[in-house]
DRENLUMDO-53418 format. One record per residue: residue number from 1; residue in one letter; x, y, z of N, C-alpha, C, O, CB in turn. Coordinates in steps of 0.05 Angstrom, whole numbers, plus 5000, padded with zeros to 4 digits. Atoms other than C-alpha are relative to their C-alpha. Glycine has a CB too. Example, Ala and Ser with C-alpha at 12.3 -4.5 7.8 and 13.67 -1.06 7.14 Angstrom:
! residues 2
[1,a,[5018,4976,5000],[5246,4910,5156],[5018,5024,5000],[5039,5024,5013],[4980,5001,5025]]
[2,s,[4984,4976,4999],[5273,4979,5143],[4985,5022,5014],[4995,5044,5018],[5009,5009,4971]]
This chain:
! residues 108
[1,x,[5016,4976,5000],[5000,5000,5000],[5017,5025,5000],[5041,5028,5005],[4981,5000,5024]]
[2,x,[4970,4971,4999],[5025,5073,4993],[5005,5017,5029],[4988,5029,5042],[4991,5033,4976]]
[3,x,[4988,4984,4974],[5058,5105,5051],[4998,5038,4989],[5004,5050,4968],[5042,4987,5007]]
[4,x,[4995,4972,5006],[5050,5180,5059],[5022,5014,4987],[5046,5014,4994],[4998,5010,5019]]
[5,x,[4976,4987,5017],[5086,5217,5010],[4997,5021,4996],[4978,5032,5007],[5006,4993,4977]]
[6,x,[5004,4977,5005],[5100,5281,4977],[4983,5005,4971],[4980,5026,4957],[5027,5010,5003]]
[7,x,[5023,4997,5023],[5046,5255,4920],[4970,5004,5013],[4950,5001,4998],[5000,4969,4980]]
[8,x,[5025,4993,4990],[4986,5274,4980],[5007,5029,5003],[4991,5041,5017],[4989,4985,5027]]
[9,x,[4985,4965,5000],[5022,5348,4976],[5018,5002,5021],[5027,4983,5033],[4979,5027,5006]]
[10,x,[4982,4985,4985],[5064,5387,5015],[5003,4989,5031],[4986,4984,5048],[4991,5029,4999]]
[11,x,[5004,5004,4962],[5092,5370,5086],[4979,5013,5014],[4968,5034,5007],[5025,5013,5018]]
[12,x,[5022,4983,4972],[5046,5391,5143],[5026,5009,5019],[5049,4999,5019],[4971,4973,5024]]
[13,x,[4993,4999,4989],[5061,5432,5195],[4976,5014,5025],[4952,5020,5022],[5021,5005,4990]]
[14,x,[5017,4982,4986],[5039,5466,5261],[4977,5024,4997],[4955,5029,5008],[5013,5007,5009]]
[15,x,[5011,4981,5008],[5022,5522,5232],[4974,5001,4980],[4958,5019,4980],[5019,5010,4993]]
[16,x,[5017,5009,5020],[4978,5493,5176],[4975,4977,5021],[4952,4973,5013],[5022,4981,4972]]
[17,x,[5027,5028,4995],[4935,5433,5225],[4988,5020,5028],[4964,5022,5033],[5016,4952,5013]]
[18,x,[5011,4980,4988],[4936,5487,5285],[4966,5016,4997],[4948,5015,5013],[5020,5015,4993]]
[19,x,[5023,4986,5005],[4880,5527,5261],[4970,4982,4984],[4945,4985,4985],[5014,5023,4981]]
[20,x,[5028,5025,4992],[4837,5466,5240],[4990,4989,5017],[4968,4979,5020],[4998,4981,4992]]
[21,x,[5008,5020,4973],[4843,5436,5301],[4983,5030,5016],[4959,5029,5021],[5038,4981,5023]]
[22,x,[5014,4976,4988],[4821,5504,5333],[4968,5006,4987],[4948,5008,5001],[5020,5026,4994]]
[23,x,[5035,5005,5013],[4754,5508,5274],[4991,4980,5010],[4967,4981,5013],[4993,4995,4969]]
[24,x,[5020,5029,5004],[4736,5438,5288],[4985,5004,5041],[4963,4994,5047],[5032,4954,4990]]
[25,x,[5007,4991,4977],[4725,5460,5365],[4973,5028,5001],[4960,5034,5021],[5027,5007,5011]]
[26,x,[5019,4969,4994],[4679,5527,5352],[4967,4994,5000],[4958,4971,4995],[5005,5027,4969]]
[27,x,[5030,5006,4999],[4604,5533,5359],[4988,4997,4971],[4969,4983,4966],[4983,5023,5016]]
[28,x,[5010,4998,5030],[4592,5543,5288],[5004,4974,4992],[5025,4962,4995],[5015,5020,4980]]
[29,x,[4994,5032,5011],[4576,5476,5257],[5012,5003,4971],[5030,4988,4965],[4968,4979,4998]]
[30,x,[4989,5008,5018],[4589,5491,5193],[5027,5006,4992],[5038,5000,4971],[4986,5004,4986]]
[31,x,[4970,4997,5001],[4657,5519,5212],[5002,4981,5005],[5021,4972,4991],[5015,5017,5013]]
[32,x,[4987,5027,4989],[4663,5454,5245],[5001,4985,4978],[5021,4975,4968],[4986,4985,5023]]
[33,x,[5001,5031,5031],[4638,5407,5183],[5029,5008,4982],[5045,4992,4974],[4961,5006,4967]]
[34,x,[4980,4982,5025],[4688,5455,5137],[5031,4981,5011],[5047,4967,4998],[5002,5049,5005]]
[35,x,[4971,5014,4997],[4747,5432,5189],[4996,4983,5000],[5008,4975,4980],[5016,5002,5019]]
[36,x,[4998,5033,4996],[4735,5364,5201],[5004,4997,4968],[5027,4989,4964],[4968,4980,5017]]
[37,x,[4988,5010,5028],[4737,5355,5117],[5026,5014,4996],[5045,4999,4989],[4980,5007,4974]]
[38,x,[4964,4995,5002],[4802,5395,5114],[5019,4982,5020],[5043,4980,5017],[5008,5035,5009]]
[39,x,[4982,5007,4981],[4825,5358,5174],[5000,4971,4991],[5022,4961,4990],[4993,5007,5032]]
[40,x,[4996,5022,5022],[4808,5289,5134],[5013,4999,4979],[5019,4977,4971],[4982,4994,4990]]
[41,x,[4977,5003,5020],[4851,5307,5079],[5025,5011,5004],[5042,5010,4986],[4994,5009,4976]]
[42,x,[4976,4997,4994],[4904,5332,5112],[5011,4976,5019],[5035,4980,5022],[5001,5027,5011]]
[43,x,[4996,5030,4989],[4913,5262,5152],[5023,4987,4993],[5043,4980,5005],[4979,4981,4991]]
[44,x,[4981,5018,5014],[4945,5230,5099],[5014,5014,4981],[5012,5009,4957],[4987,4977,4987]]
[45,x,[4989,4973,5006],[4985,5288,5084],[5030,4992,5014],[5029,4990,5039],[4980,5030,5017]]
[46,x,[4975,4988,4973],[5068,5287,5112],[4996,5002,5016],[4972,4995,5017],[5012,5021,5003]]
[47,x,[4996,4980,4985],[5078,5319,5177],[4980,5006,5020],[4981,5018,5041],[5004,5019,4986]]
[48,x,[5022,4993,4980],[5012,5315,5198],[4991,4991,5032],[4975,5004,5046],[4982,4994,4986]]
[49,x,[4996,5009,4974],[5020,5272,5263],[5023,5014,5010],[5026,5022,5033],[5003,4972,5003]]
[50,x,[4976,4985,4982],[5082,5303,5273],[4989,5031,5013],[4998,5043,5032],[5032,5007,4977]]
[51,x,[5014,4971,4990],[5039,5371,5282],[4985,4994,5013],[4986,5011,5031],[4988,5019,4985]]
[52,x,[5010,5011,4976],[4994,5336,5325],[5011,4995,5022],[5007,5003,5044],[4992,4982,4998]]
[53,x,[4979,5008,4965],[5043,5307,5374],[5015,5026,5008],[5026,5030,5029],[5031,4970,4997]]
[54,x,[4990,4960,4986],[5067,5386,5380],[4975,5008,5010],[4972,5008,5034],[5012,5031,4973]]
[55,x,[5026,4994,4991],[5000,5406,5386],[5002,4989,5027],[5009,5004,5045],[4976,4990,4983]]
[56,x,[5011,5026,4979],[4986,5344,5438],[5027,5013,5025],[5016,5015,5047],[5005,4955,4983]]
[57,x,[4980,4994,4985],[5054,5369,5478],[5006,5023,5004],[5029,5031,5010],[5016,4990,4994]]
[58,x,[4995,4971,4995],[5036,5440,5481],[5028,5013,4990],[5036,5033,5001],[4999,5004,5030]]
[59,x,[4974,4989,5010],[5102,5454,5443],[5004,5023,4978],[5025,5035,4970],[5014,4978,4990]]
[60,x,[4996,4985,5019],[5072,5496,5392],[4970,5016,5003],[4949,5005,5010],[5008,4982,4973]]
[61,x,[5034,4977,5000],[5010,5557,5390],[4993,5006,5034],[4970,5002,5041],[4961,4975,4983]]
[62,x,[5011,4997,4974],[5009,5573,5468],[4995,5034,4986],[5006,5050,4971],[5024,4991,5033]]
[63,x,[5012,4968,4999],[4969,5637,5473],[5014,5017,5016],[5033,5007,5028],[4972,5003,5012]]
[64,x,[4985,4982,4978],[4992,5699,5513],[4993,4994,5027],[5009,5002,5044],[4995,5030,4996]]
[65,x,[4987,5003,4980],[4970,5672,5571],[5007,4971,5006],[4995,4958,5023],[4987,5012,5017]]
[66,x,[4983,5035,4991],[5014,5600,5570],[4984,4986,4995],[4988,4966,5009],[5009,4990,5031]]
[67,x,[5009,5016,5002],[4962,5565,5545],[4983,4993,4968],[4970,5010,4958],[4988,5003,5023]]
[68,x,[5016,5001,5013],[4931,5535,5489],[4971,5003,4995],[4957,5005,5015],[5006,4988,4997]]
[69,x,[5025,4994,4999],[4862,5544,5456],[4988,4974,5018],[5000,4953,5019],[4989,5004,4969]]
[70,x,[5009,5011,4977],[4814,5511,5511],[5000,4971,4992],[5008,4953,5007],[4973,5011,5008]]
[71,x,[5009,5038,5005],[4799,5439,5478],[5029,4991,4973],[5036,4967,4968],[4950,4993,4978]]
[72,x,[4982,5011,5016],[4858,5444,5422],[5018,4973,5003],[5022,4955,4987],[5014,5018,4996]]
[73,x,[4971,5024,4995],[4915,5396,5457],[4975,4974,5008],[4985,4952,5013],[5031,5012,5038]]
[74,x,[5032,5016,4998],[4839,5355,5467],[5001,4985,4972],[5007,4962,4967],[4968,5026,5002]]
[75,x,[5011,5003,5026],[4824,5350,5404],[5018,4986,4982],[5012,4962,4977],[4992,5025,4988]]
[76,x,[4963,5009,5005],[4900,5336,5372],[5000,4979,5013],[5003,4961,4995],[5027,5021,5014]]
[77,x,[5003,5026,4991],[4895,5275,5422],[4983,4982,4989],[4986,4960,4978],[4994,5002,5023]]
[78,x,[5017,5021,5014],[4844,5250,5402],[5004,4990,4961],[5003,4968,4952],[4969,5015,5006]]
[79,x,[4983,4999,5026],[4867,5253,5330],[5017,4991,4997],[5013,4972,4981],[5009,5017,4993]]
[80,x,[4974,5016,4997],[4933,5230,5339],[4990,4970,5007],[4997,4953,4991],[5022,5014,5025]]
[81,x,[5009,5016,4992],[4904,5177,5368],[4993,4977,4980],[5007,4960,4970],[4983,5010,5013]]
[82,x,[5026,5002,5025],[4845,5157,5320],[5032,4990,4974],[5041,4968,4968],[4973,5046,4991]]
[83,x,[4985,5003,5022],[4901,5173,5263],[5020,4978,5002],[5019,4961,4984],[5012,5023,4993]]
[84,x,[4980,5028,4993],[4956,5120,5288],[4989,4980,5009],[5006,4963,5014],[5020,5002,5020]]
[85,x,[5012,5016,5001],[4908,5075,5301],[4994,4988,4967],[4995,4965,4958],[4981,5008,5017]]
[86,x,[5018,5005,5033],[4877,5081,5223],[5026,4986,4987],[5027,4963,4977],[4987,5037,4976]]
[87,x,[4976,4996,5023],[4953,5094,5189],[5026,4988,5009],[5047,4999,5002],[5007,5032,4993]]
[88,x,[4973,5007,4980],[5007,5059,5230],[5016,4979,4986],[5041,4978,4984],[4991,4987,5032]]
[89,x,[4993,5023,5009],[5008,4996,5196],[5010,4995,4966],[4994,5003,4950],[4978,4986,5007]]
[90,x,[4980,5009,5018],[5053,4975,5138],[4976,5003,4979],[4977,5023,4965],[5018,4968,5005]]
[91,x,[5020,5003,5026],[4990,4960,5089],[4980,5013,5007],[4959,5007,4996],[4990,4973,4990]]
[92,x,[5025,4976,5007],[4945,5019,5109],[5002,5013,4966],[5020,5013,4950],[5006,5030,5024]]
[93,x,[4996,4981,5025],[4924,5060,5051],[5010,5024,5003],[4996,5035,5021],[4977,5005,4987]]
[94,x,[4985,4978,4990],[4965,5121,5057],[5008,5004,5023],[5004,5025,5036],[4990,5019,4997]]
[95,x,[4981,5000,4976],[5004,5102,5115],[5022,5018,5010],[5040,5024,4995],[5012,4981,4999]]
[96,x,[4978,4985,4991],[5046,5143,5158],[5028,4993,4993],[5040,4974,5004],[4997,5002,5026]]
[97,x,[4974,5008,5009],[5114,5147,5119],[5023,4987,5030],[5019,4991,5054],[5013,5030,4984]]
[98,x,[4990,5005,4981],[5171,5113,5154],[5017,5013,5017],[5024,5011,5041],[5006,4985,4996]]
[99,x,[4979,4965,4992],[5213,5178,5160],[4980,5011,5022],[4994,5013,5042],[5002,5032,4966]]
[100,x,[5016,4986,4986],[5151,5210,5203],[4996,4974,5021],[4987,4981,5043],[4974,5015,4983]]
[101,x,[5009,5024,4976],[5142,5137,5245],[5014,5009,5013],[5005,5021,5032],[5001,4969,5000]]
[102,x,[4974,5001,4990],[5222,5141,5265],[4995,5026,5018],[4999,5023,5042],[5025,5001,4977]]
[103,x,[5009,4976,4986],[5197,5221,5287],[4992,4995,5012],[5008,4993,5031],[4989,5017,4993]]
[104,x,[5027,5007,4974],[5137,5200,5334],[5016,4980,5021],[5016,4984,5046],[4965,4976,4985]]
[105,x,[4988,5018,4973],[5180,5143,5369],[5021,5011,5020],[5024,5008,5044],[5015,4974,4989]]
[106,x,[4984,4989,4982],[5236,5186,5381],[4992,5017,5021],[5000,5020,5044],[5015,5010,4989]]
[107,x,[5018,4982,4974],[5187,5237,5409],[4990,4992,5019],[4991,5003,5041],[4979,5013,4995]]
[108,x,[5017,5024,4980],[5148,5185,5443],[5029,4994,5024],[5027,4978,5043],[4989,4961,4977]]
């Protein structure tokens, strides 16, 4: 099966899954529906767990006062989660490359 590559686009980063993970939290549903489908195709995207497990480790978007948005490092968990559960494995369909696994363990 194919492992994440740079044929689902561009690396991910903080800065790019950040602010979905922040829509997919708001009262507005259909801001929410909007992120959750951007946040489904950015999945199997590069980089994209690796911006989760920053997210998830408060390492990246703290607000001015020391803290992230209220449910973000929430939400990123649960995600990370969910997503390495789906993409972990050798014959997923768009599996987490092995360059970005080697990342998560060392972080781990």
């Amino acid at each position: 099966m194919q492992a994440n590559t740079a044929a689902n686009g561009p690396p991910l980063n903080t800065a790019d899954v950040y602010p979905l993970i922040v829509a997919s939290a708001t009262q507005d549903a259909n801001v929410v529906q909007q992120a959750y489908g951007k946040l489904k195709q950015a999945e199997i995207r590069p980089g994209f767990f690796t911006a989760l497990f920053e997210i998830m480790c408060q390492r990246a978007y703290i607000n001015n006062q020391g803290q992230l948005h209220d449910h973000a490092r929430q939400i990123a968990i649960i995600y990370f989660k969910n997503g390495v559960d789906r993409y972990w494995r050798k014959r997923a369909r768009n599996g987490i490359s092995e360059q970005e696994k080697q990342i998560l363990r060392y972080e781990l």
